[in-house]
N, CA, C and O atoms as CSV, one atom per row, in Angstrom:
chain,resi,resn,atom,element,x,y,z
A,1,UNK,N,N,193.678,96.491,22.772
A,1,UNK,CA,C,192.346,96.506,23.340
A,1,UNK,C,C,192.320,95.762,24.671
A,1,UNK,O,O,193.060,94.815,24.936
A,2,UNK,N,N,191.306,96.331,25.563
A,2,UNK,CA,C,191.474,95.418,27.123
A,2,UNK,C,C,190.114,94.262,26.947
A,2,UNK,O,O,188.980,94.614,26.625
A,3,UNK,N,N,190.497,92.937,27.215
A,3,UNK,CA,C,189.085,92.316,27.282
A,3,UNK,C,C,188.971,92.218,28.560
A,3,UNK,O,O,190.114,91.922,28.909
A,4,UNK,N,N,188.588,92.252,29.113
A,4,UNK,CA,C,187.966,91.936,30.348
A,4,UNK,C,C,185.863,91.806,30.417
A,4,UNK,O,O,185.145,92.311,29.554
A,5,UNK,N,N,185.504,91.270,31.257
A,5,UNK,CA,C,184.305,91.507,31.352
A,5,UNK,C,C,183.195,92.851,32.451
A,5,UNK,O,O,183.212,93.287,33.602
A,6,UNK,N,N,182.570,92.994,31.504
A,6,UNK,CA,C,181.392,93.730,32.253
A,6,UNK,C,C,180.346,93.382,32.969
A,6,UNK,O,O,179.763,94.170,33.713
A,7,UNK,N,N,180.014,92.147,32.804
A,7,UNK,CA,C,178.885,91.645,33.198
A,7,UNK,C,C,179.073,89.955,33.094
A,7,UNK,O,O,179.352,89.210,32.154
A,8,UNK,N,N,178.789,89.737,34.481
A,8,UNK,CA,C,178.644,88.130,34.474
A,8,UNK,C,C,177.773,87.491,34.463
A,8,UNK,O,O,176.853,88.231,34.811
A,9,UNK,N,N,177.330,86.379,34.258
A,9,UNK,CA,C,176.143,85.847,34.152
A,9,UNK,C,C,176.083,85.090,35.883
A,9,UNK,O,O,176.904,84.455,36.545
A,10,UNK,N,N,174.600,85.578,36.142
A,10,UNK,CA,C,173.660,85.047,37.585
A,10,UNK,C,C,172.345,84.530,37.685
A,10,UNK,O,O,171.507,85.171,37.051
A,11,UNK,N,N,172.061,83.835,38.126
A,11,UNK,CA,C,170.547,83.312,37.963
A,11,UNK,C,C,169.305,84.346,38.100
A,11,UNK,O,O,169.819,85.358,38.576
A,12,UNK,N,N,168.357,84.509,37.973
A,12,UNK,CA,C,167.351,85.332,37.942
A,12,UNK,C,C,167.002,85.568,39.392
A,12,UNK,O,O,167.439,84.780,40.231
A,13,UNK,N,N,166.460,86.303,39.651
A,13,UNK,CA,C,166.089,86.942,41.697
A,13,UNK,C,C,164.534,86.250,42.070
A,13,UNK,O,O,163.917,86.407,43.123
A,14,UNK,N,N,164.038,85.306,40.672
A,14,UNK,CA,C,162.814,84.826,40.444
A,14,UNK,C,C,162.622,82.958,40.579
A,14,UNK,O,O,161.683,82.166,40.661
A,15,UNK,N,N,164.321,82.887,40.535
A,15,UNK,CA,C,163.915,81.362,39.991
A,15,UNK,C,C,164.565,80.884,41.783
A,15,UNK,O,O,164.700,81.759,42.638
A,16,UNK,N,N,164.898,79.367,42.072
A,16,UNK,CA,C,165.028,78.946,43.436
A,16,UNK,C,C,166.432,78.890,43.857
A,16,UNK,O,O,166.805,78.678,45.011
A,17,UNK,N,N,167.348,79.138,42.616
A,17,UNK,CA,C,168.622,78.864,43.049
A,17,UNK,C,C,169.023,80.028,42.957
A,17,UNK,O,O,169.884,80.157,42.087
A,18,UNK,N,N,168.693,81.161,43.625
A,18,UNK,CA,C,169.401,82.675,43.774
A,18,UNK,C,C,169.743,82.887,44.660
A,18,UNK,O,O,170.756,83.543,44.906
A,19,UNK,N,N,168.705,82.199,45.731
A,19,UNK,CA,C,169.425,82.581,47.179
A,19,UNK,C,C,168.744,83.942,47.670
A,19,UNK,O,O,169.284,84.580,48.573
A,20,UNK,N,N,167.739,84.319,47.165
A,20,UNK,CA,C,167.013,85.548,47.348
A,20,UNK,C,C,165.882,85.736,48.249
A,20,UNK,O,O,164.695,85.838,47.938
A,21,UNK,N,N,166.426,85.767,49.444
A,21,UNK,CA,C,165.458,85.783,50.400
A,21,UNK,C,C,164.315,87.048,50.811
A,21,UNK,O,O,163.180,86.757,51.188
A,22,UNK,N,N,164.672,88.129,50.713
A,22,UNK,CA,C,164.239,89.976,50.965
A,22,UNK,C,C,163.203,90.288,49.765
A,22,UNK,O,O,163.372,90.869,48.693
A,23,UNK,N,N,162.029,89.665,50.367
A,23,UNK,CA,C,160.823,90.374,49.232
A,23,UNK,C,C,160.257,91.383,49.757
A,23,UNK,O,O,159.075,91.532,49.448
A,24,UNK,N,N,160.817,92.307,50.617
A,24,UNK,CA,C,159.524,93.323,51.272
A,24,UNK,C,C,159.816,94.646,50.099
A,24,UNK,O,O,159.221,95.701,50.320
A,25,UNK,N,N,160.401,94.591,49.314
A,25,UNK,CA,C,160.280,95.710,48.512
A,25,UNK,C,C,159.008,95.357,47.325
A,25,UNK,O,O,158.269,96.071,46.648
A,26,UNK,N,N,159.187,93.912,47.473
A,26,UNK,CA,C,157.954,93.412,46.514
A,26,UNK,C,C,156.402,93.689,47.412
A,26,UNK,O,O,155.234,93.924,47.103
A,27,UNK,N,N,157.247,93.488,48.768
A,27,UNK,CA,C,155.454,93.976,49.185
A,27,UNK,C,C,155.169,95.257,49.672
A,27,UNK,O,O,154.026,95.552,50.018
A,28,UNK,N,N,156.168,96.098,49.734
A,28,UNK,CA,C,156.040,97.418,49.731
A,28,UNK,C,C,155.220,98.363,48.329
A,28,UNK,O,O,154.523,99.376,48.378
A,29,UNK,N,N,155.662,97.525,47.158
A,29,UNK,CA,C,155.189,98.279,46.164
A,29,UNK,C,C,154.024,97.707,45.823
A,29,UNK,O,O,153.225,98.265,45.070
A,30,UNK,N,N,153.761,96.152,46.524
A,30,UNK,CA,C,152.540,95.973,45.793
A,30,UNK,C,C,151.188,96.819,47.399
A,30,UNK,O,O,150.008,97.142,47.532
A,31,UNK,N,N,151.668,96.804,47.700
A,31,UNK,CA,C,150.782,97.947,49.156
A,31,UNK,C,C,150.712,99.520,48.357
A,31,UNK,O,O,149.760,100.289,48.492
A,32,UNK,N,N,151.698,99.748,47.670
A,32,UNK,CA,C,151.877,101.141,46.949
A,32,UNK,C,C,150.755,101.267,45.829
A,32,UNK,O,O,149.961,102.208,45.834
A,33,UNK,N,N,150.740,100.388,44.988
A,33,UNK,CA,C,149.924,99.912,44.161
A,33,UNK,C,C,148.819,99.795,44.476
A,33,UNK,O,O,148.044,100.677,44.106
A,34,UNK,N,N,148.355,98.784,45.198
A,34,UNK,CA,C,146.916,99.201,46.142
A,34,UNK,C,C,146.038,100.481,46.444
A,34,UNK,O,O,144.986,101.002,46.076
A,35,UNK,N,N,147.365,100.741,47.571
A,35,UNK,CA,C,146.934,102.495,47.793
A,35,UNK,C,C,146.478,103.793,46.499
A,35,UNK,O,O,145.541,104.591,46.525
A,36,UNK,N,N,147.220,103.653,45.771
A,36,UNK,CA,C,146.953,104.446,44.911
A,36,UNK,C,C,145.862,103.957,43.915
A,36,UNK,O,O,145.344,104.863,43.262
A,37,UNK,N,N,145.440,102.771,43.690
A,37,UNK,CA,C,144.553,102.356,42.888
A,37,UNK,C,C,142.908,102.649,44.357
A,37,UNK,O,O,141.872,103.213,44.005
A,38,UNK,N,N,143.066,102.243,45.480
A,38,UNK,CA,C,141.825,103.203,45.971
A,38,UNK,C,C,141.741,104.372,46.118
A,38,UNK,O,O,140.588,104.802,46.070
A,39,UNK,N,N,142.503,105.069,46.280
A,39,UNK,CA,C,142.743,106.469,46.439
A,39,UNK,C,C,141.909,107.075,45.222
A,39,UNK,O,O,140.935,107.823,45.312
A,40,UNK,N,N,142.697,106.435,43.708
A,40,UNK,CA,C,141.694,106.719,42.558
A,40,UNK,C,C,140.646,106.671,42.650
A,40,UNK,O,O,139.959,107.638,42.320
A,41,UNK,N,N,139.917,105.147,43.296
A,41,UNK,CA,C,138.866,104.880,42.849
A,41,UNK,C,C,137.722,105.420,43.860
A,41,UNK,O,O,136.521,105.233,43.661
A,42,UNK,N,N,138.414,106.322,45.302
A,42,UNK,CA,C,137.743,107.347,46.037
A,42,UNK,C,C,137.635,108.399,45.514
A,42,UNK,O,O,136.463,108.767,45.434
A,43,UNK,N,N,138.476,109.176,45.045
A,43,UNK,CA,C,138.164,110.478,43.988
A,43,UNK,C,C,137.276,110.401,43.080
A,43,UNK,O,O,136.644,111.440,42.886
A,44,UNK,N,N,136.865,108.990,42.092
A,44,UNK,CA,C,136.465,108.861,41.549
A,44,UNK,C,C,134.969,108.681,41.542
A,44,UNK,O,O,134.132,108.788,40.646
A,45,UNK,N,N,134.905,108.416,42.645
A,45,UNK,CA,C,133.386,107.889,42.932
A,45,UNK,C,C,132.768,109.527,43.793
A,45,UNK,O,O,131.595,109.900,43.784
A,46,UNK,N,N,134.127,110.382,44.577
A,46,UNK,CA,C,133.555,111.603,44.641
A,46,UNK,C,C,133.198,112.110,43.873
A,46,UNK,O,O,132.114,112.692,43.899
A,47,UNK,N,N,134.098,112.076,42.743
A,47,UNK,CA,C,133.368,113.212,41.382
A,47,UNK,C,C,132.377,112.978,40.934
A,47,UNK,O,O,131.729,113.887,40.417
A,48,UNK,N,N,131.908,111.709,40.967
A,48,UNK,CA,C,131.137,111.020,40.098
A,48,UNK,C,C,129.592,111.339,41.257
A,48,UNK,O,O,128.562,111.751,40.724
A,49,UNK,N,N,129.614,111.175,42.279
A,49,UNK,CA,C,128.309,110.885,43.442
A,49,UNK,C,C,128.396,111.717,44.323
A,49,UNK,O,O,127.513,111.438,45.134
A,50,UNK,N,N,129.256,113.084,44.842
A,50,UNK,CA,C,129.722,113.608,45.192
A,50,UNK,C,C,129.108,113.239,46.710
A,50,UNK,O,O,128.209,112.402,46.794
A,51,UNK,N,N,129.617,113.882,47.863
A,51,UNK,CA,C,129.622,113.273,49.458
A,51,UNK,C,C,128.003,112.800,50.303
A,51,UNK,O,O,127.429,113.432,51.189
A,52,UNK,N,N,127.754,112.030,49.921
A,52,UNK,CA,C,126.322,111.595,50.002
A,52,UNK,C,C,125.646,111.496,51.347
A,52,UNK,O,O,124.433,111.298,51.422
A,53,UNK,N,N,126.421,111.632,52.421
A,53,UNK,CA,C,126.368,111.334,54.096
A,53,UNK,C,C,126.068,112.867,54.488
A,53,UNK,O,O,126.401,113.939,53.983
A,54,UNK,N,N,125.510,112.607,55.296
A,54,UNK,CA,C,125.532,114.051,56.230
A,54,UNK,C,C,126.284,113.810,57.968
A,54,UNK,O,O,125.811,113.267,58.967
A,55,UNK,N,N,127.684,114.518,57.714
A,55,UNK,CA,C,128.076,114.186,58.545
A,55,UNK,C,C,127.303,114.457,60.338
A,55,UNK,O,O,127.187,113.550,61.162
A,56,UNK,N,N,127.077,115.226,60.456
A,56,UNK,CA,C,126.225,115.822,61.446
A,56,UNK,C,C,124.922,114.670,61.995
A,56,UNK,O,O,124.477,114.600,63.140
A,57,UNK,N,N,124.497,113.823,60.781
A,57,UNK,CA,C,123.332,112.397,61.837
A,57,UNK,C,C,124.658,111.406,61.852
A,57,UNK,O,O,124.469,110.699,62.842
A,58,UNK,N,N,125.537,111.125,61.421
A,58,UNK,CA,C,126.647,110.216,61.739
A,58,UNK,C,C,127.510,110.808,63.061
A,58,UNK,O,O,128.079,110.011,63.807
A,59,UNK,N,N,127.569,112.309,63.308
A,59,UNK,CA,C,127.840,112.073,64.939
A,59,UNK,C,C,126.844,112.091,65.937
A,59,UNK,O,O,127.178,111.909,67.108
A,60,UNK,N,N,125.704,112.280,65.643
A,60,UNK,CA,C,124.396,112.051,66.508
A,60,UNK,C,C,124.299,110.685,66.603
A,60,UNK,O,O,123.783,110.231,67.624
A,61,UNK,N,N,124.845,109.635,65.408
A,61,UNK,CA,C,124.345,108.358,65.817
A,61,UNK,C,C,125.559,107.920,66.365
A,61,UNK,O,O,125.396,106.850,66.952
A,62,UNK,N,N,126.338,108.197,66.390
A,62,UNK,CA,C,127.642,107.335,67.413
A,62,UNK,C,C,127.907,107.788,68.229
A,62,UNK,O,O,128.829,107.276,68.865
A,63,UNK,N,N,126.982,109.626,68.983
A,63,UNK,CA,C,127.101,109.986,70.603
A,63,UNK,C,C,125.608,109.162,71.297
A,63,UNK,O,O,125.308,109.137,72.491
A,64,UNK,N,N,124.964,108.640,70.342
A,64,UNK,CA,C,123.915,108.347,71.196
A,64,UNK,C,C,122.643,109.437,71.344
A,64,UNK,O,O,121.656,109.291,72.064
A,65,UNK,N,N,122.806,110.046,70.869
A,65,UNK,CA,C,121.742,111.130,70.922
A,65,UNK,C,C,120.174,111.393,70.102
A,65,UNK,O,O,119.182,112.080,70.347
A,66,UNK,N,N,120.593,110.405,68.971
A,66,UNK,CA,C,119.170,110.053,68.519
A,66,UNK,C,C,118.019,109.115,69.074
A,66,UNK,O,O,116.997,108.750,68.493
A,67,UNK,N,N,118.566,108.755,70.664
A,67,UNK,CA,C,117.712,107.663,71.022
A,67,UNK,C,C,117.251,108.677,72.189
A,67,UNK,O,O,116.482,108.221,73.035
A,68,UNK,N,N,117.624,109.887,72.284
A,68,UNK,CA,C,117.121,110.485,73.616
A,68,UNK,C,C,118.027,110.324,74.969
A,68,UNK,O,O,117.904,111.025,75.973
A,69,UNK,N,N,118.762,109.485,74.829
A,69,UNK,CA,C,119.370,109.432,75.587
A,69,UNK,C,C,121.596,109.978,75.789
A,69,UNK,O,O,122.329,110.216,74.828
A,70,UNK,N,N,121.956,109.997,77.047
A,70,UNK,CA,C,123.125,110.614,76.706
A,70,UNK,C,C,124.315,109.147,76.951
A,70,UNK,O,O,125.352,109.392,77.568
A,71,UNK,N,N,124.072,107.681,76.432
A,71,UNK,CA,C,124.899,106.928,76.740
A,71,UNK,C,C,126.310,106.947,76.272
A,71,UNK,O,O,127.194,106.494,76.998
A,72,UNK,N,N,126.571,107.440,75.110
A,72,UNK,CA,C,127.935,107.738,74.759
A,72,UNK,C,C,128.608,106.334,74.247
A,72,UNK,O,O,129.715,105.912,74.582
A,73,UNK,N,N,127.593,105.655,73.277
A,73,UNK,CA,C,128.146,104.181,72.829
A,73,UNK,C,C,129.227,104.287,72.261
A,73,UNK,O,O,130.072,103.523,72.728
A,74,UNK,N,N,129.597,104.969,71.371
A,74,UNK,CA,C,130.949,104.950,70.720
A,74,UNK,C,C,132.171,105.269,72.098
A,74,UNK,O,O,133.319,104.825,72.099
A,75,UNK,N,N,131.646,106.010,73.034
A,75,UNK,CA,C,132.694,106.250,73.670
A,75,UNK,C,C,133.074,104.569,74.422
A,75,UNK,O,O,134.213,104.108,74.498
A,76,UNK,N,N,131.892,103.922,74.878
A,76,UNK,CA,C,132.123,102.539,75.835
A,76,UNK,C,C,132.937,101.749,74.798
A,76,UNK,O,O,134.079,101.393,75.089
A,77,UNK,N,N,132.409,101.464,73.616
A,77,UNK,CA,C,133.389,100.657,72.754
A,77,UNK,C,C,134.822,100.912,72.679
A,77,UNK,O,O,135.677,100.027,72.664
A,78,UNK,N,N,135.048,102.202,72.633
A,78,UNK,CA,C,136.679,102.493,72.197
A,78,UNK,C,C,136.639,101.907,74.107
A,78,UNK,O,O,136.988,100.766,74.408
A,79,UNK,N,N,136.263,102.713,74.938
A,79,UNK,CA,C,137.126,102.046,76.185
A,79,UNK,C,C,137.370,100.487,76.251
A,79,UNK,O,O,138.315,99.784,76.608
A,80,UNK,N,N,135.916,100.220,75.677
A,80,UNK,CA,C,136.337,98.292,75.843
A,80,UNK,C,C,137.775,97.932,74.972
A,80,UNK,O,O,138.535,97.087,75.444
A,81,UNK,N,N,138.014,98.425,74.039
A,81,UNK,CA,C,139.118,98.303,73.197
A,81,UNK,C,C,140.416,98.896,73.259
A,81,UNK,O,O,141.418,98.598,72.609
A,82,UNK,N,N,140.250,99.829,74.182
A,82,UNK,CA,C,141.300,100.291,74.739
A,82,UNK,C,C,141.864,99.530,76.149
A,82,UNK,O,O,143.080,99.603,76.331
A,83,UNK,N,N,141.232,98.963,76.933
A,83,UNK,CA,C,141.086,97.952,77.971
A,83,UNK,C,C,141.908,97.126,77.137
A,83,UNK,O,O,143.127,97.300,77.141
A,84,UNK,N,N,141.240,96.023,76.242
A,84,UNK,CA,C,141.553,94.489,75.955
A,84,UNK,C,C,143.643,95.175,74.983
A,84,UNK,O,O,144.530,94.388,74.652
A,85,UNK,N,N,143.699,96.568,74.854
A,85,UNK,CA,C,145.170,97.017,74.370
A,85,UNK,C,C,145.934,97.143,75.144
A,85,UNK,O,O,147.142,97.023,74.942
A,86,UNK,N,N,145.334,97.452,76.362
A,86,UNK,CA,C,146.387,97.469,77.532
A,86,UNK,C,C,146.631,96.246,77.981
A,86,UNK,O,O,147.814,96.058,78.263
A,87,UNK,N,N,145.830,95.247,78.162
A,87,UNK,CA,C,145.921,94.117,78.474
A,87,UNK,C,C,147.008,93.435,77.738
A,87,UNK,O,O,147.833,92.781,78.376
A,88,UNK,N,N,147.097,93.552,76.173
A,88,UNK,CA,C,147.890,92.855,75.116
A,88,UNK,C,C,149.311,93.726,75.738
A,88,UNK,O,O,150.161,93.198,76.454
A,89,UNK,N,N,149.332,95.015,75.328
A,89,UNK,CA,C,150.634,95.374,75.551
A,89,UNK,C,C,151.176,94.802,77.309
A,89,UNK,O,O,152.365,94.944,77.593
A,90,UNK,N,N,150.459,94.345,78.090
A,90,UNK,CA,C,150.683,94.453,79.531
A,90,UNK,C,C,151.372,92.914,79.351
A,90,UNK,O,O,152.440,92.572,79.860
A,91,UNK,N,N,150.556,92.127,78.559
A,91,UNK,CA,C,151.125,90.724,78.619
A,91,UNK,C,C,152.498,90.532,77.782
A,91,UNK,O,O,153.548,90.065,78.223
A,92,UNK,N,N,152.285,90.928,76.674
A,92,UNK,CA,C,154.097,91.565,75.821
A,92,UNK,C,C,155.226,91.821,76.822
A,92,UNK,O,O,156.267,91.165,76.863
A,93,UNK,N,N,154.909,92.850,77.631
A,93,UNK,CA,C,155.921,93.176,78.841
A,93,UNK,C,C,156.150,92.371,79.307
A,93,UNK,O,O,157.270,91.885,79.147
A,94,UNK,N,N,154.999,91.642,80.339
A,94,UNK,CA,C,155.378,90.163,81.423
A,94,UNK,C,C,156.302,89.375,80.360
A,94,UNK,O,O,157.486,89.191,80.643
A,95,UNK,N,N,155.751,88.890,79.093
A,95,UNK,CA,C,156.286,87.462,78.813
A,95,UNK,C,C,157.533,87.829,78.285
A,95,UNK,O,O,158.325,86.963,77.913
């Protein structure tokens, strides 16, 4: 018969003396986990209340058009925010 071993004994990947530094699979699945637990609980609340918005006054109220006027607020915000992105990526480059 051959003895040799199959399996050696190692500390757990849980306790401090493993030396186990690489948790992103732990936070990959707990993001996985997440996702799929809202995802449920969006289907769920469709079936249940089905789409309660009318999309059509939600783009009247973010072109601005329910006030009579043609200001285009949603559009100034994304530019302000698109501004303060160029700025970030512009300073990334310099430094």
């Amino acid at each position: 018969m051959y003895c040799f071993r199959i399996h050696r004994p190692r500390d757990s990947l849980f306790t401090w003396s493993s030396k186990f530094t690489d948790f992103s699979g732990f936070v990959n699945w707990g993001f996985l986990l997440l996702s799929i637990g809202g995802v449920r609980l969006l289907l769920e609340n469709f079936l249940k209340y089905g789409i309660r918005i009318d999309p059509y006054q939600w783009f009247l109220l973010f072109s601005g058009s329910t006030e009579g006027g043609h200001n285009y607020p949603a559009l100034i915000v994304f530019a302000c925010k698109s501004f303060l992105i160029i700025m970030e990526v512009m300073n990334h480059i310099l430094s």
